[in-house]
C-alpha positions as a Markdown table, in Angstrom:
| # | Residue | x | y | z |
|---|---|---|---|---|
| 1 | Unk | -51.6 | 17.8 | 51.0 |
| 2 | Unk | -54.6 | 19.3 | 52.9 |
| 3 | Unk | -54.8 | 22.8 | 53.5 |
| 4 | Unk | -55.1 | 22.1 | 57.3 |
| 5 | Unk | -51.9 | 20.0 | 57.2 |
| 6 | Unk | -49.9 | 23.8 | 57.3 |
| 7 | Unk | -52.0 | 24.4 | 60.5 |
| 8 | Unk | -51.4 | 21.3 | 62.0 |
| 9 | Unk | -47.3 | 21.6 | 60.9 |
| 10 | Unk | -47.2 | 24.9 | 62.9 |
| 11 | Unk | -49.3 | 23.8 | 66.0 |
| 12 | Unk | -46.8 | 20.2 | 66.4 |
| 13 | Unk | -44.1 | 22.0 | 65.6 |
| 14 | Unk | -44.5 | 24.7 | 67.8 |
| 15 | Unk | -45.4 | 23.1 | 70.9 |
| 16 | Unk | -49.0 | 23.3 | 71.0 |
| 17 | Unk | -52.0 | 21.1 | 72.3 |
| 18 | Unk | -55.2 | 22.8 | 70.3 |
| 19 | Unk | -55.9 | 24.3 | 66.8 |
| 20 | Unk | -58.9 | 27.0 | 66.9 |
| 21 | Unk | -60.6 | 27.3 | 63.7 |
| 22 | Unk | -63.6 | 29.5 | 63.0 |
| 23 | Unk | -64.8 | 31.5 | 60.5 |
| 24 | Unk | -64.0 | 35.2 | 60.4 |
| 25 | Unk | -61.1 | 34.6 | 62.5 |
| 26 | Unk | -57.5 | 33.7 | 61.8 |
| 27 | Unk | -56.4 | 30.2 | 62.6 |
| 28 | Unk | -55.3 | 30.2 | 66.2 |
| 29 | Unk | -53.0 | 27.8 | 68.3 |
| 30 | Unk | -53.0 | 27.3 | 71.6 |
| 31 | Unk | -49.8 | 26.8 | 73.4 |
| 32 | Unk | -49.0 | 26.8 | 77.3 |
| 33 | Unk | -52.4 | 27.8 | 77.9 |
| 34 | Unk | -52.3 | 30.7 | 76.2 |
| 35 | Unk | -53.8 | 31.1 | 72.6 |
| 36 | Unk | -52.4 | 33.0 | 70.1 |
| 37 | Unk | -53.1 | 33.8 | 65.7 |
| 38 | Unk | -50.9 | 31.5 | 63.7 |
| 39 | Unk | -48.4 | 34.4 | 61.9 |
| 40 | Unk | -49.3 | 35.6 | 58.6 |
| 41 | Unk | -52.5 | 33.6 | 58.2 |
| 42 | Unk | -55.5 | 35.3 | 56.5 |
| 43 | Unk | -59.0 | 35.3 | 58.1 |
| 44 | Unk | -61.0 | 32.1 | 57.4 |
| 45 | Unk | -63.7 | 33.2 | 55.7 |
| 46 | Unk | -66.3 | 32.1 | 52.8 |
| 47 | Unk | -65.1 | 29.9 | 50.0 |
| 48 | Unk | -62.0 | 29.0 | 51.7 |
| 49 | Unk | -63.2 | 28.1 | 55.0 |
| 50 | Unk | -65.8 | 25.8 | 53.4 |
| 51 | Unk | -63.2 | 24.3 | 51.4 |
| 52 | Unk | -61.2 | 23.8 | 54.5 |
| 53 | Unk | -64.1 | 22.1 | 56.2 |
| 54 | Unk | -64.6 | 19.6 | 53.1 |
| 55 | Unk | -61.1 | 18.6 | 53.4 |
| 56 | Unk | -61.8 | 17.2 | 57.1 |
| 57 | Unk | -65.7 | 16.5 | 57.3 |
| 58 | Unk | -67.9 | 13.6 | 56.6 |
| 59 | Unk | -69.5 | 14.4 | 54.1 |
| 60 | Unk | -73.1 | 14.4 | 55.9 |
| 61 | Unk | -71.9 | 16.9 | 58.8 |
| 62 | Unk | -70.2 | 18.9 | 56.2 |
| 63 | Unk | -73.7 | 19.1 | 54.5 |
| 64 | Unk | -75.5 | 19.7 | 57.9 |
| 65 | Unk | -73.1 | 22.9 | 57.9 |
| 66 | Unk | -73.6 | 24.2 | 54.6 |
| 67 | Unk | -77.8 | 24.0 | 55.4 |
């Protein structure tokens, strides 16, 4: 299973229409308009936000970010 599938689980599940994902921030959701941190989540940061990305990138746009 992906590592984004868990943030995906919680946005369906939950009601929600957007996943916000961006390094140095915890993953976000936004539901009703209103955007809120997905609960108990770490930042996303270094290693594990790049593997995160390689999970869901083509590999060339996953490259462009790295450079």
């Amino acid at each position: 299973m992906a590592k984004i599938d868990k943030y995906f689980k919680h946005l369906v599940e939950g009601g929600g229409s957007d996943l916000h994902l961006s390094e140095g921030q915890v993953p976000k959701v936004r539901v009703h308009g209103s955007v809120s941190a997905i609960p108990g989540e770490d930042v996303l940061e270094g290693e594990s936000f790049r593997e995160l990305l390689a999970e869901i990138c083509e590999p060339n746009a996953f490259q462009r970010y790295l450079e």
